[in-house]
Biopython code that builds the backbone (N, CA, C, O; Angstrom):
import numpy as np
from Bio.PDB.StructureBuilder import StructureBuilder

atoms = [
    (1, "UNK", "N", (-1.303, -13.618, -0.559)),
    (1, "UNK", "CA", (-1.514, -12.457, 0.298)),
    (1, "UNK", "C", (-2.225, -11.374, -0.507)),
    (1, "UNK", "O", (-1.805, -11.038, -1.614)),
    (2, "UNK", "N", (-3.107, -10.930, -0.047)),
    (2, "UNK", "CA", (-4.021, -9.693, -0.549)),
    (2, "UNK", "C", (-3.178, -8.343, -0.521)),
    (2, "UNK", "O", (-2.101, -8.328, 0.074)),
    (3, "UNK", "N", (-3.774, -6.958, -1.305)),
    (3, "UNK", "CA", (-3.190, -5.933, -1.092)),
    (3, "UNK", "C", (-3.860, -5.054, 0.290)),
    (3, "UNK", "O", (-4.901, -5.524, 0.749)),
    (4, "UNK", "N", (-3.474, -4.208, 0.736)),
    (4, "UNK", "CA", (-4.197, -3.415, 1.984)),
    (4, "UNK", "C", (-4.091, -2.191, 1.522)),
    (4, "UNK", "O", (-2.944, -1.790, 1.325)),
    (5, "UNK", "N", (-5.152, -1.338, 1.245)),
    (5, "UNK", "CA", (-4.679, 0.217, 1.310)),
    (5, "UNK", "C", (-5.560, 0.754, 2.787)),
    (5, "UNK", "O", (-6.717, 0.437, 3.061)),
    (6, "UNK", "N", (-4.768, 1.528, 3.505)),
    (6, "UNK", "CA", (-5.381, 2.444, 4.350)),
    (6, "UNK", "C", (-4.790, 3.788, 4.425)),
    (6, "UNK", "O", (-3.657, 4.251, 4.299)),
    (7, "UNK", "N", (-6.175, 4.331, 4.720)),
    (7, "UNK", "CA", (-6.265, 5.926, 4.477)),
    (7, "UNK", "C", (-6.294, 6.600, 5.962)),
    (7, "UNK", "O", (-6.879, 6.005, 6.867)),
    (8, "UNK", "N", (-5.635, 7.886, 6.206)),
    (8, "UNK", "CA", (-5.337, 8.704, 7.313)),
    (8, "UNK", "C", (-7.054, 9.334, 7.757)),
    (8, "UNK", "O", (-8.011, 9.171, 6.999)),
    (9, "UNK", "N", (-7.140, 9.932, 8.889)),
    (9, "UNK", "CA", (-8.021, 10.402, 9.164)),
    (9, "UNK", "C", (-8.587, 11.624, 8.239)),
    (9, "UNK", "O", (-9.718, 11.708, 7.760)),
    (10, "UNK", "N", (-7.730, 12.359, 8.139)),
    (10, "UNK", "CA", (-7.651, 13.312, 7.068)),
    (10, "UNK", "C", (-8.344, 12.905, 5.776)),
    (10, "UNK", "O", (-8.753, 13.814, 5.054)),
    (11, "UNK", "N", (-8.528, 11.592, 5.391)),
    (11, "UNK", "CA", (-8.485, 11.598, 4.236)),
    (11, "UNK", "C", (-7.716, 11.983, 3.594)),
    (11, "UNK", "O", (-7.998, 11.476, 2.508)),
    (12, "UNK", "N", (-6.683, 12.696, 3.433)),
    (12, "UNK", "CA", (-5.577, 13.042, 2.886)),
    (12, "UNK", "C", (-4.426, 11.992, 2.266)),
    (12, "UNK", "O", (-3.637, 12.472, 1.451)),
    (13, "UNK", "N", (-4.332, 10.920, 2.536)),
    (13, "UNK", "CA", (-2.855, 10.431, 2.515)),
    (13, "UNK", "C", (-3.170, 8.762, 2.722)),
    (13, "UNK", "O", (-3.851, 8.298, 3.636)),
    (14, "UNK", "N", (-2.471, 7.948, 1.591)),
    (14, "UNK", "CA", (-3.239, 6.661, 1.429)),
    (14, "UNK", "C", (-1.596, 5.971, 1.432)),
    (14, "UNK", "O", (-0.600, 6.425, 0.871)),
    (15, "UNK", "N", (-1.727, 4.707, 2.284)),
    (15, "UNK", "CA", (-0.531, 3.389, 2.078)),
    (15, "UNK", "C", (-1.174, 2.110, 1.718)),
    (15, "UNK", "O", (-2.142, 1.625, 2.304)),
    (16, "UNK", "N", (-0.374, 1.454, 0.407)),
    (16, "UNK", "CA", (-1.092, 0.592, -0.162)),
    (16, "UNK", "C", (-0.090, -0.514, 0.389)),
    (16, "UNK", "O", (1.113, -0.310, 0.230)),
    (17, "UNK", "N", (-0.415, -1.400, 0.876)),
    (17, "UNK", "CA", (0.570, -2.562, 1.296)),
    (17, "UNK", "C", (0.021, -4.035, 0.369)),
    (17, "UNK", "O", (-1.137, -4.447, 0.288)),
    (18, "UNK", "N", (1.069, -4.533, -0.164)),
    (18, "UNK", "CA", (1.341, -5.582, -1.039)),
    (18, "UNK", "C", (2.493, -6.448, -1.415)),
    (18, "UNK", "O", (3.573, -5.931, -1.703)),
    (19, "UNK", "N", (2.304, -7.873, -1.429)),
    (19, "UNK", "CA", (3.117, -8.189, -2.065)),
    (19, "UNK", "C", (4.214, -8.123, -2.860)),
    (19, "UNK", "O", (4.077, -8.366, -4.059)),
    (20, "UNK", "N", (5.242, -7.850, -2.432)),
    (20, "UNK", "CA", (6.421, -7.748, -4.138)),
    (20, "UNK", "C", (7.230, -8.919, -4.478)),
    (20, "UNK", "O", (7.962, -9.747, -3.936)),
    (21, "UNK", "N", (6.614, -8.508, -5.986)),
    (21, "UNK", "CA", (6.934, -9.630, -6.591)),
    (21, "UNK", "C", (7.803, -8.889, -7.717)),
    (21, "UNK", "O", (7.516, -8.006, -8.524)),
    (22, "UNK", "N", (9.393, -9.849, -7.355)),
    (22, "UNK", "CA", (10.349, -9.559, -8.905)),
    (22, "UNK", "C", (10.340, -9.827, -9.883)),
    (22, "UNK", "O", (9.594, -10.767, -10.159)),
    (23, "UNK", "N", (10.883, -9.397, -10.650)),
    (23, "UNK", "CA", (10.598, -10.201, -12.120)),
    (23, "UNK", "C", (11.561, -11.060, -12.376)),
    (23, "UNK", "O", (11.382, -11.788, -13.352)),
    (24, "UNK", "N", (12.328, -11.154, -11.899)),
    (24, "UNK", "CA", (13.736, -11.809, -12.149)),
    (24, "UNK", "C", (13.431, -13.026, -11.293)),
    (24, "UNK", "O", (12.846, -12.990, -10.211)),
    (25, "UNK", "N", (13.981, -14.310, -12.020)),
    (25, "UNK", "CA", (14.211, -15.530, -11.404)),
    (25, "UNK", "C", (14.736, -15.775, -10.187)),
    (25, "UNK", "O", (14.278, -16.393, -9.226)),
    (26, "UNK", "N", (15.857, -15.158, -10.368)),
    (26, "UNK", "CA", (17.098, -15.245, -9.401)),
    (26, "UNK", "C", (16.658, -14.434, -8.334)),
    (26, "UNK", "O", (17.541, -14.160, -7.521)),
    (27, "UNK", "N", (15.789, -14.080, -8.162)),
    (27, "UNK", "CA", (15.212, -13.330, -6.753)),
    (27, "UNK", "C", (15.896, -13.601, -5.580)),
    (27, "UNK", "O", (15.924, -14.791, -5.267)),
    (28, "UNK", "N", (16.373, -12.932, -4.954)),
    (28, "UNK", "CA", (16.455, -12.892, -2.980)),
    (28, "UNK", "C", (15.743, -12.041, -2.320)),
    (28, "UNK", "O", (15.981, -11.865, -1.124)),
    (29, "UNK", "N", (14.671, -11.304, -3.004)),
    (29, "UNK", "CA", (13.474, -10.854, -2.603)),
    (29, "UNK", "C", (12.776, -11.995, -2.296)),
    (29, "UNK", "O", (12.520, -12.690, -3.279)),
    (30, "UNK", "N", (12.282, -12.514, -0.948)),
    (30, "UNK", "CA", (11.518, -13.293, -0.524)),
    (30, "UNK", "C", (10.769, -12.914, 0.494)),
    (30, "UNK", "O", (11.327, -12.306, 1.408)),
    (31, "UNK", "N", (9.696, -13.116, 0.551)),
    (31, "UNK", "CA", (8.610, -12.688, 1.971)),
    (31, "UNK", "C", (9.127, -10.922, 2.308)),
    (31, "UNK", "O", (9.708, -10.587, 3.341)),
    (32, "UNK", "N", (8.773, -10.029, 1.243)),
    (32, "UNK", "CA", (8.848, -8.759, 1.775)),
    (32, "UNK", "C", (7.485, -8.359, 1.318)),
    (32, "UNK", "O", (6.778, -9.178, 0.732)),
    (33, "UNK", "N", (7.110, -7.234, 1.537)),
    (33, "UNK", "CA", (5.876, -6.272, 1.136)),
    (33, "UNK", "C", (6.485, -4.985, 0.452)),
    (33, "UNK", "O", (7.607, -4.529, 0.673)),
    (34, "UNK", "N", (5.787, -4.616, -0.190)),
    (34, "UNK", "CA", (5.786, -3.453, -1.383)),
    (34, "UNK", "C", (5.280, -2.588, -0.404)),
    (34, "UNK", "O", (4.629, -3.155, 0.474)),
    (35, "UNK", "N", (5.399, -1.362, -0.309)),
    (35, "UNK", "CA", (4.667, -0.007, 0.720)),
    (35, "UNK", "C", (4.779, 1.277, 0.051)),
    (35, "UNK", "O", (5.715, 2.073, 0.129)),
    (36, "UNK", "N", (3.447, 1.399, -0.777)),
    (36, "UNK", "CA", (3.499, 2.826, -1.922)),
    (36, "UNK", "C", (2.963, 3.501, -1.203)),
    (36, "UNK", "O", (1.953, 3.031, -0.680)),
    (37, "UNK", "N", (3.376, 4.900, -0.839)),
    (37, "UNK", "CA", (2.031, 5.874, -0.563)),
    (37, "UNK", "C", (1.856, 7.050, -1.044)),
    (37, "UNK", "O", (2.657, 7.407, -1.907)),
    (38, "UNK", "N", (0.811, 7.953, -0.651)),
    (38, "UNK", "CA", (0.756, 8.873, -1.912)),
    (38, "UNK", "C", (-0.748, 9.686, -1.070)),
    (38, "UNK", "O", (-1.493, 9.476, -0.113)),
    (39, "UNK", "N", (-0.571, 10.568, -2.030)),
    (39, "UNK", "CA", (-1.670, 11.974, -1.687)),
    (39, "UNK", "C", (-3.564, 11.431, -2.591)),
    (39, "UNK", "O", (-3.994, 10.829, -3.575)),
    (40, "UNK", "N", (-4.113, 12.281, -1.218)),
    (40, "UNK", "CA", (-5.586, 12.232, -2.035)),
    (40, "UNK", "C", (-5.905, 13.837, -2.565)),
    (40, "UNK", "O", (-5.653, 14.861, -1.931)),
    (41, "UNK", "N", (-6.300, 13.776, -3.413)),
    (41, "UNK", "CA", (-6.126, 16.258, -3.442)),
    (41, "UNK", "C", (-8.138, 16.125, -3.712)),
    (41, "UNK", "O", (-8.844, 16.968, -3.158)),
    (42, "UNK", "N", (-8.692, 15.171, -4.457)),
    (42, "UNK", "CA", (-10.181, 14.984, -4.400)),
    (42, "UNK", "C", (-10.527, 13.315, -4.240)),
    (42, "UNK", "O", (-9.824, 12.331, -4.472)),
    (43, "UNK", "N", (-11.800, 13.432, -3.784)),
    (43, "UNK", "CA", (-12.384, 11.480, -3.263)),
    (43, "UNK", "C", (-12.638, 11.110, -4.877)),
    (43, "UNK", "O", (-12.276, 10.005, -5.280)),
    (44, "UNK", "N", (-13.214, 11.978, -5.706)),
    (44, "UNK", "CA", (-13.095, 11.209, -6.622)),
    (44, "UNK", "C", (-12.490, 11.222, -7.622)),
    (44, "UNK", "O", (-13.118, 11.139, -8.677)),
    (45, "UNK", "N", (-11.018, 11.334, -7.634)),
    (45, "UNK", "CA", (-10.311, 11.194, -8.427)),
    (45, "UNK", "C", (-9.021, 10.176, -8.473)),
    (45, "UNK", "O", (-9.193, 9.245, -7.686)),
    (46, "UNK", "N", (-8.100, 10.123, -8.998)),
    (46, "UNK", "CA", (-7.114, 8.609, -8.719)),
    (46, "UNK", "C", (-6.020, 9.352, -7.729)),
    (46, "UNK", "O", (-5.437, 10.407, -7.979)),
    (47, "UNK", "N", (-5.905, 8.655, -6.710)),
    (47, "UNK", "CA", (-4.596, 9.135, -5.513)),
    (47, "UNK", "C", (-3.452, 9.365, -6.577)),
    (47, "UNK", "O", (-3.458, 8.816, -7.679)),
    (48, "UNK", "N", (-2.346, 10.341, -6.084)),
    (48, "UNK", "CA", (-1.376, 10.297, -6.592)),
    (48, "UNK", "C", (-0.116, 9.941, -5.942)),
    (48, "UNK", "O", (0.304, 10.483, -4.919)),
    (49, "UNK", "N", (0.650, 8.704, -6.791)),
    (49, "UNK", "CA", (1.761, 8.318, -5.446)),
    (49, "UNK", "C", (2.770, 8.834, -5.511)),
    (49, "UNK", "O", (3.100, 9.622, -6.397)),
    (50, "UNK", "N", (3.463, 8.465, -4.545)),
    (50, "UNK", "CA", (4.706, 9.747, -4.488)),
    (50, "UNK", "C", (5.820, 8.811, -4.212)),
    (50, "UNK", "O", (6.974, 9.181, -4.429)),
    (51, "UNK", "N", (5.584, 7.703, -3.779)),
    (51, "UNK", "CA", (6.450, 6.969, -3.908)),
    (51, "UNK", "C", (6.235, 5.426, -3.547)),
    (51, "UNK", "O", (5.111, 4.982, -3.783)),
    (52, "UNK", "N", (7.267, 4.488, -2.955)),
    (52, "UNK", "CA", (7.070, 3.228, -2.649)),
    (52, "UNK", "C", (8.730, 2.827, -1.447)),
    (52, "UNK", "O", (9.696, 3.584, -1.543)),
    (53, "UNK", "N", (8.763, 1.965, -0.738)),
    (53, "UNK", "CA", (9.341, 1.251, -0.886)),
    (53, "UNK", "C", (9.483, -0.357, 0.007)),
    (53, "UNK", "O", (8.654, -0.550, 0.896)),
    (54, "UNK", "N", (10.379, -1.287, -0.228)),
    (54, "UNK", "CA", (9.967, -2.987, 0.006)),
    (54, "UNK", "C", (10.453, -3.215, 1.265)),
    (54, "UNK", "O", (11.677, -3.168, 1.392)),
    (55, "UNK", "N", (9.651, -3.497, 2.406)),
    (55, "UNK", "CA", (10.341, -3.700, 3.929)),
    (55, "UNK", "C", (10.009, -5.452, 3.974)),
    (55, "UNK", "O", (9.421, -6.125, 3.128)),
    (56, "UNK", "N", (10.539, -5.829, 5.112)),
    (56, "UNK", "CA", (10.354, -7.476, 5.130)),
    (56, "UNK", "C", (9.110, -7.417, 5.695)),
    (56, "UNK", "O", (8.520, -6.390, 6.030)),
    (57, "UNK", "N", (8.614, -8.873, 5.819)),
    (57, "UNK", "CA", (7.007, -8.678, 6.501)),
    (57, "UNK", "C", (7.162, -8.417, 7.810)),
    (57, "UNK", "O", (6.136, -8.202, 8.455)),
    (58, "UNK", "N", (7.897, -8.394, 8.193)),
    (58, "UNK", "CA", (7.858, -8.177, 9.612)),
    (58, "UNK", "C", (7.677, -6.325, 10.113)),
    (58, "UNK", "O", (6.837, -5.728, 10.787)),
    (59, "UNK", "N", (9.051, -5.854, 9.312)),
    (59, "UNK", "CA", (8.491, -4.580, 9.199)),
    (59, "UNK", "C", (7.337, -3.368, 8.459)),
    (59, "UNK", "O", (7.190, -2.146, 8.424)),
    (60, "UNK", "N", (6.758, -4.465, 7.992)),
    (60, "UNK", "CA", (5.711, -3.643, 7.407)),
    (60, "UNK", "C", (4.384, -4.308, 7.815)),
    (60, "UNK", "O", (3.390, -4.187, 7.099)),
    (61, "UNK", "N", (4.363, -5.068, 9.060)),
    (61, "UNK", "CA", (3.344, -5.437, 9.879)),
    (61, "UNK", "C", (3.358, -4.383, 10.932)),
    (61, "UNK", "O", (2.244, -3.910, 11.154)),
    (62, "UNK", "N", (4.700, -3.717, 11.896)),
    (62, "UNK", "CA", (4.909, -2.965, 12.538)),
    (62, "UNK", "C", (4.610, -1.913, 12.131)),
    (62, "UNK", "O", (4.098, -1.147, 12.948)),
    (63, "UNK", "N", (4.790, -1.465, 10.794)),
    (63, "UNK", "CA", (4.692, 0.065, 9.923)),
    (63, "UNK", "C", (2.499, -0.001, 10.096)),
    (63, "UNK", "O", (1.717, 0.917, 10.345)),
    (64, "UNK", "N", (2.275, -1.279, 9.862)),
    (64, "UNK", "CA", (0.780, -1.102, 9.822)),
    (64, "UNK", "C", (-0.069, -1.230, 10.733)),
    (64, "UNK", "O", (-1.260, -0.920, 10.750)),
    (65, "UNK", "N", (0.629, -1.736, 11.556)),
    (65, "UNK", "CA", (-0.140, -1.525, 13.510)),
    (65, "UNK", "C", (0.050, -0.126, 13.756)),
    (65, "UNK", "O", (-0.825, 0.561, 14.283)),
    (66, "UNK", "N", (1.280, 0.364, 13.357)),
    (66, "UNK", "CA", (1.569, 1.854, 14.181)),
    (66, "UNK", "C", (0.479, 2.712, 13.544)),
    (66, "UNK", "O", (-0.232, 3.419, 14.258)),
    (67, "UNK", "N", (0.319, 2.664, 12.105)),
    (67, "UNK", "CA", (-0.895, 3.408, 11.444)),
    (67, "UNK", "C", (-1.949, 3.056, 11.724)),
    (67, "UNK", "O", (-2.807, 3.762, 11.196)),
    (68, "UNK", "N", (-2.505, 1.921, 12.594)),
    (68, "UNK", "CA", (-4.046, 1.911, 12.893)),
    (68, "UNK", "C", (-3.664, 2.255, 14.463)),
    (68, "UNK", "O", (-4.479, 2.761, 15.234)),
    (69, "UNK", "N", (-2.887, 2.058, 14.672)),
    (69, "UNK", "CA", (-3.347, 2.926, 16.059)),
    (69, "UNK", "C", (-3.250, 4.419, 15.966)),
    (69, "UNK", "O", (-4.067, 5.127, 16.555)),
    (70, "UNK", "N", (-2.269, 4.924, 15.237)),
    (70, "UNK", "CA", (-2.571, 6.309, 14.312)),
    (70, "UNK", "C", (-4.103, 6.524, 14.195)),
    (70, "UNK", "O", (-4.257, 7.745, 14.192)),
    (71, "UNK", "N", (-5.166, 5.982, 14.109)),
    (71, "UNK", "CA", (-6.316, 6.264, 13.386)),
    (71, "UNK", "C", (-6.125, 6.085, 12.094)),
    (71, "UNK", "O", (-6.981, 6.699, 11.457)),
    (72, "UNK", "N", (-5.423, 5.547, 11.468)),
    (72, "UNK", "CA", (-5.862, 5.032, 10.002)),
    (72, "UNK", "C", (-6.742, 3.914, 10.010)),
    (72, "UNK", "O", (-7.149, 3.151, 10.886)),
    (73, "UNK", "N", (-6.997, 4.083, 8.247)),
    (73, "UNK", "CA", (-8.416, 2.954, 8.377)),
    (73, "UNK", "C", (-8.031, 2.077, 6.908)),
    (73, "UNK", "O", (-7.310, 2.341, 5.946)),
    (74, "UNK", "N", (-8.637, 1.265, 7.160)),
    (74, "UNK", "CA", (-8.536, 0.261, 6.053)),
    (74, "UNK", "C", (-9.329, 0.814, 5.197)),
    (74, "UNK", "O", (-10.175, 1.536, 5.725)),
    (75, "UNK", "N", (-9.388, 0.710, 3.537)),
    (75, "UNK", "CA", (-10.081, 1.304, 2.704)),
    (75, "UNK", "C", (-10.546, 0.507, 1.256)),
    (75, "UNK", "O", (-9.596, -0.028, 0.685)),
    (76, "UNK", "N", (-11.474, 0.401, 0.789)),
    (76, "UNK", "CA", (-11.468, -0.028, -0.743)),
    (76, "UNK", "C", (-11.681, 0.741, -1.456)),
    (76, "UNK", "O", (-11.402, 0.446, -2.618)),
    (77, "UNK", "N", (-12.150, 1.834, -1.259)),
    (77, "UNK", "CA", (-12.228, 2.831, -2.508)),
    (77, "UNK", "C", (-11.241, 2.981, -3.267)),
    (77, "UNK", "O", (-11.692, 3.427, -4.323)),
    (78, "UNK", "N", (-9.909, 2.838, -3.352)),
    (78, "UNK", "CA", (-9.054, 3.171, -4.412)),
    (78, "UNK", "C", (-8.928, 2.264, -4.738)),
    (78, "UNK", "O", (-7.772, 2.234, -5.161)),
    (79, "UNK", "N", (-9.658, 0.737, -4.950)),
    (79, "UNK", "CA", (-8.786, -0.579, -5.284)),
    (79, "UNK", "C", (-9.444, -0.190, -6.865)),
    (79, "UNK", "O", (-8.526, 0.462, -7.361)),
    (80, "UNK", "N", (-9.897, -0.217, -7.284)),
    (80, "UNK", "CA", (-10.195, 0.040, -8.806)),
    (80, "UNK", "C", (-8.599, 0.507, -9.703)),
    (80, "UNK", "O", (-8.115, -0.029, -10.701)),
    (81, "UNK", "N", (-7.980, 1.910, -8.740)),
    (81, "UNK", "CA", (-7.292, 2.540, -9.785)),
    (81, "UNK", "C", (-6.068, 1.426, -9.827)),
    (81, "UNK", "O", (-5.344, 1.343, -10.819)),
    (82, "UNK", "N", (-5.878, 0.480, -8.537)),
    (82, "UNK", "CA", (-4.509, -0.305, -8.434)),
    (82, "UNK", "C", (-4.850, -1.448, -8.890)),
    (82, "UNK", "O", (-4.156, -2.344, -8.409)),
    (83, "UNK", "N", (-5.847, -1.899, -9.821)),
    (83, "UNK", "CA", (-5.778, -3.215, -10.384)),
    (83, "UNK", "C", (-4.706, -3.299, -11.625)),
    (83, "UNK", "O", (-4.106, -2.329, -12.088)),
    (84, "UNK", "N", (-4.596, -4.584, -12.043)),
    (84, "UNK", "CA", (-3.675, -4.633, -12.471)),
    (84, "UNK", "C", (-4.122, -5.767, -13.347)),
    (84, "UNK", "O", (-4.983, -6.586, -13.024)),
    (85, "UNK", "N", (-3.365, -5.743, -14.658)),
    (85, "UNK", "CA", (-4.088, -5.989, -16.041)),
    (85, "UNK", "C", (-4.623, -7.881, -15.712)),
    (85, "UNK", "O", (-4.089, -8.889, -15.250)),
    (86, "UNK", "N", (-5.843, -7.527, -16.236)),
    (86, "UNK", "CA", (-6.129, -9.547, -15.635)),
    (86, "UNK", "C", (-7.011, -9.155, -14.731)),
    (86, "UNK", "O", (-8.120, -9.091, -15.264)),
    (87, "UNK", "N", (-7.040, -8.848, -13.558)),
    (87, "UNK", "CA", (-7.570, -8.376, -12.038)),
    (87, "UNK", "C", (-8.552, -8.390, -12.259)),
    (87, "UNK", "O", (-9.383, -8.096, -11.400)),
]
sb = StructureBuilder()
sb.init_structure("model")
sb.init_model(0)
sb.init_chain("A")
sb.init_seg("    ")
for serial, (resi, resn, name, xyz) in enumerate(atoms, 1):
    if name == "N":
        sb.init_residue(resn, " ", resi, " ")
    sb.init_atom(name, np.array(xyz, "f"), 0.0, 1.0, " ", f" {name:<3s}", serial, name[0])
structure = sb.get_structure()
């Protein structure tokens, strides 16, 4: 599964939806999504997040319909700052 970030009309205010993955073996984290979001204050600078947290896929398919019918938009401009070492 890929990551998703989408951004508010505003430009203001970005949700990055992803995969979470534990570190721990023993996981009962299975099939959820990660949901960080966070402030834009300039376009070219790195968003700042404010927080996160892990819903099942189900609810964070619902969390991401309700935001595009919101007028949010899908985005790549911030995928640079969320790569991750390897990427």
């Amino acid at each position: 599964m890929e990551k998703f970030t989408l951004i508010n009309k505003a430009r203001s205010r970005i949700k990055v939806f992803e995969p979470f993955e534990e570190s721990s073996k023993n996981s009962y984290m299975v099939n959820v999504i990660l949901i960080s979001y966070g402030c834009v204050f300039k376009r070219s600078s790195k968003p700042v997040m404010k927080g996160s947290k892990v819903e099942s896929i189900e609810e964070a398919r619902k969390e991401y319909k309700k935001l595009l019918e919101q007028g949010w938009e899908k985005t790549y401009r911030f995928n640079s700052y969320f790569l991750k070492n390897g990427e």
